[in-house]
C-alpha positions as a Markdown table, in Angstrom:
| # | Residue | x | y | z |
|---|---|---|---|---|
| 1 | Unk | -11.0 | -19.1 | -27.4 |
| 2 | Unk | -10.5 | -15.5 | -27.3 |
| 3 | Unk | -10.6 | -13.9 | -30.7 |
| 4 | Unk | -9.0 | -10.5 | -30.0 |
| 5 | Unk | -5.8 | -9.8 | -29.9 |
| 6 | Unk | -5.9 | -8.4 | -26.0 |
| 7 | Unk | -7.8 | -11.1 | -24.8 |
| 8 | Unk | -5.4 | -13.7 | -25.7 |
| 9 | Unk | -3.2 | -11.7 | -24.2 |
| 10 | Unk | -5.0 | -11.5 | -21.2 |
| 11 | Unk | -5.6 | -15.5 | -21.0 |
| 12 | Unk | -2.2 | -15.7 | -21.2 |
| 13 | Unk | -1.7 | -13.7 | -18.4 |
| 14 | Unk | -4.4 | -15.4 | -16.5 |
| 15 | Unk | -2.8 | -19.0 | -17.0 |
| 16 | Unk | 0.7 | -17.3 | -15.8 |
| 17 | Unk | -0.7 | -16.0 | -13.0 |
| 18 | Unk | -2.9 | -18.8 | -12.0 |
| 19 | Unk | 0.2 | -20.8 | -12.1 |
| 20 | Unk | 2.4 | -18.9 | -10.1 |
| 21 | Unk | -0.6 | -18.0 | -7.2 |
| 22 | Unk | -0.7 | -21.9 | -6.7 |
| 23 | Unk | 2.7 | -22.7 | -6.3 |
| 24 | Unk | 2.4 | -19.8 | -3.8 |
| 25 | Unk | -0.4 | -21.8 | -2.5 |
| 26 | Unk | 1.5 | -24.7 | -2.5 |
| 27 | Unk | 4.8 | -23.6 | -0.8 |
| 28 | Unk | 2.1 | -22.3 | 2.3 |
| 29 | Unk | 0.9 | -25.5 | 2.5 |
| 30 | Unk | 4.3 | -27.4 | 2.7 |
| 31 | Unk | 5.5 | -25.3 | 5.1 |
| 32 | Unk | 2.2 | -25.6 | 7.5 |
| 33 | Unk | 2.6 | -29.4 | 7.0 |
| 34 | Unk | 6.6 | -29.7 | 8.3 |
| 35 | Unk | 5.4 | -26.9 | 11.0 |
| 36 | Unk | 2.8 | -29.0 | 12.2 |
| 37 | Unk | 5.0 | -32.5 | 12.1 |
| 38 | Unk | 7.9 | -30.8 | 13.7 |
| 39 | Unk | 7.0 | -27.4 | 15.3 |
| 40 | Unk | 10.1 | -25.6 | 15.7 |
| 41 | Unk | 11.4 | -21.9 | 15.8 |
| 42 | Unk | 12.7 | -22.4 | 12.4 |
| 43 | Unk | 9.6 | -23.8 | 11.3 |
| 44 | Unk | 7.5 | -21.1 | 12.4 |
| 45 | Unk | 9.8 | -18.7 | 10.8 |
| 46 | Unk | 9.6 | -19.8 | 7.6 |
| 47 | Unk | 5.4 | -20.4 | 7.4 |
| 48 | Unk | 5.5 | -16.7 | 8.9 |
| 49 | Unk | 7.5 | -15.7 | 5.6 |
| 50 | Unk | 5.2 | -17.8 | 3.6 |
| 51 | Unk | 2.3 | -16.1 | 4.8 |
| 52 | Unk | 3.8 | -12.2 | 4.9 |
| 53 | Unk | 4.9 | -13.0 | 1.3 |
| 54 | Unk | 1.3 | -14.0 | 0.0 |
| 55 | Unk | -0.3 | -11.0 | 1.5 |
| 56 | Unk | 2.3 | -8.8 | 0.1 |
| 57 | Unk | 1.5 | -10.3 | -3.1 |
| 58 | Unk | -1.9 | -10.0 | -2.6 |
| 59 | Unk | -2.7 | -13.6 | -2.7 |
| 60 | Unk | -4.2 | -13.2 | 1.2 |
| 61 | Unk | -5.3 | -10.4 | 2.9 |
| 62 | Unk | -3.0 | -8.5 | 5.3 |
| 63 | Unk | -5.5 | -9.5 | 8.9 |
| 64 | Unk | -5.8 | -12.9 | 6.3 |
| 65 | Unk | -2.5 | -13.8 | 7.1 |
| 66 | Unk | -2.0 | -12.3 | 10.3 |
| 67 | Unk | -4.9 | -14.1 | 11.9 |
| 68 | Unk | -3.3 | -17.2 | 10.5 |
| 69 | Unk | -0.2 | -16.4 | 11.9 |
| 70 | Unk | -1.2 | -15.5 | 15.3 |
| 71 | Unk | -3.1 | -19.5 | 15.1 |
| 72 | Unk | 0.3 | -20.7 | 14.4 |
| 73 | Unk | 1.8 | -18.6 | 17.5 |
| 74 | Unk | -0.8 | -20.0 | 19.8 |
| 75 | Unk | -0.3 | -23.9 | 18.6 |
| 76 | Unk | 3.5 | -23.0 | 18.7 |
| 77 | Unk | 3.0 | -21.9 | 22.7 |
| 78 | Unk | 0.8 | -24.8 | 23.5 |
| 79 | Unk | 3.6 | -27.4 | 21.9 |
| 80 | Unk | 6.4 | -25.7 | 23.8 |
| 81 | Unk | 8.1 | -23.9 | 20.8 |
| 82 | Unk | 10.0 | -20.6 | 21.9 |
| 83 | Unk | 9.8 | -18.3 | 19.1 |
| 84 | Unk | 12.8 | -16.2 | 18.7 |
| 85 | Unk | 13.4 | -12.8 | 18.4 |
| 86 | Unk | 13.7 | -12.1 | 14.8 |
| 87 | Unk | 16.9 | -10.4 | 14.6 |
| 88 | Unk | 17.3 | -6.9 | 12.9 |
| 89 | Unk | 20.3 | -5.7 | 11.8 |
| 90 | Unk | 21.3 | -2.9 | 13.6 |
| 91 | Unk | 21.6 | 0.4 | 11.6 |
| 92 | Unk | 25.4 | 0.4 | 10.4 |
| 93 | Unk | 26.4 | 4.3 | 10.7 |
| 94 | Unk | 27.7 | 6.0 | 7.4 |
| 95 | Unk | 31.2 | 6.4 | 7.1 |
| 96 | Unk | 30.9 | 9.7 | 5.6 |
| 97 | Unk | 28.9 | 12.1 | 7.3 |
| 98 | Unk | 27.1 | 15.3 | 5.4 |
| 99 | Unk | 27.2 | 18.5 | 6.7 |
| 100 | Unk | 24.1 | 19.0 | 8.2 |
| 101 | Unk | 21.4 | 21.0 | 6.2 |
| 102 | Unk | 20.7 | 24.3 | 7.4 |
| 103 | Unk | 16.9 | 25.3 | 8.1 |
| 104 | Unk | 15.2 | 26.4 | 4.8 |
| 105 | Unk | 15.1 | 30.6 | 5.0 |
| 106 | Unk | 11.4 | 31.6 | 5.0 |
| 107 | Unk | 10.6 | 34.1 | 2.8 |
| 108 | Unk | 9.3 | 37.3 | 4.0 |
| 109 | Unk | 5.4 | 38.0 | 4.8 |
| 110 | Unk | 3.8 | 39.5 | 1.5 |
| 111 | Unk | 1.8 | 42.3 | 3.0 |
| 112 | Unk | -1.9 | 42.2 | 2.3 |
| 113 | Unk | -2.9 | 44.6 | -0.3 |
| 114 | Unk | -6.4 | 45.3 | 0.4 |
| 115 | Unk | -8.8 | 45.4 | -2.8 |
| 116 | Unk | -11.3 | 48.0 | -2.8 |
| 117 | Unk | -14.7 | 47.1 | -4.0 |
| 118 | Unk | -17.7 | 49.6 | -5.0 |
| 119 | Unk | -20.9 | 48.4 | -3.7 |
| 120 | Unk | -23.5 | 48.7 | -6.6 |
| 121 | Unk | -26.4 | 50.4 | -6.4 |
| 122 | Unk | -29.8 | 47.9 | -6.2 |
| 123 | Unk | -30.8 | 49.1 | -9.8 |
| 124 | Unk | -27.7 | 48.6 | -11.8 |
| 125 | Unk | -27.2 | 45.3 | -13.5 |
| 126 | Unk | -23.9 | 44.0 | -14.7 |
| 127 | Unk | -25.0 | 43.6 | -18.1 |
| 128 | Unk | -24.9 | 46.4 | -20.4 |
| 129 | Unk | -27.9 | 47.7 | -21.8 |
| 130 | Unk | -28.8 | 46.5 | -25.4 |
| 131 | Unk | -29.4 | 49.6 | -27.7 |
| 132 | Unk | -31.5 | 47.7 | -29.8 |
| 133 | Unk | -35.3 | 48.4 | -29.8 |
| 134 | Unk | -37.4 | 45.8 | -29.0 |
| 135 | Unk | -40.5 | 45.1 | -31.2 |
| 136 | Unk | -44.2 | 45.0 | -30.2 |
């Protein structure tokens, strides 16, 4: 058993999580099973939303649960299922309309102010000279 007090906490966490990532598991499973006994469009729809919810969850991996679903497509053709279009709500148009923005004013080119530099001459040094002697 954990004797600090964050790692409790984090075995808690674990056994929560554990928990909830098998039901996940679990709910796939179900799913897969009625699919497979009765493939149907509604079927397929819901093992499809199964498997896009553990691999937004990270349960799966995205091409996990894609590949997995593209299997169930294929069985799905080959037992006659039509899948249907999922339908998307079309875009309801706002009542109120803003104005529309006007384009942002650029502000005005900065003209270049061109710094002059002085070479220096191959003997001078940007330190400056000590004025102490040196000892010999």
């Amino acid at each position: 058993m954990p004797i600090i007090k964050s790692a409790k906490k984090a075995a808690r966490q674990s056994v929560k999580r554990t928990a909830h990532n098998q039901q996940i598991k679990k709910d796939i499973k179900a799913a897969l099973k009625a699919f497979k006994k009765n493939p149907s469009a509604e079927n397929m729809k819901k093992i499809q939303s199964e498997y896009d919810k553990a691999a937004k969850k990270g349960l799966m991996k995205k091409n996990t649960a894609s590949r997995r679903k593209a299997a169930l497509a294929k069985f799905a053709k080959a037992a006659g299922v039509k899948p249907t279009a999922s339908a998307k709500k079309p875009a309801t148009p706002k009542t109120t309309k803003a104005a529309p923005k006007a384009p942002a004013k650029k502000a005005p080119a900065k003209t270049a102010t061109k710094k002059t530099t002085t070479k220096k001459a191959a003997g001078e040094t940007t330190r400056p000279k000590s004025t102490a002697k040196s000892k010999k």
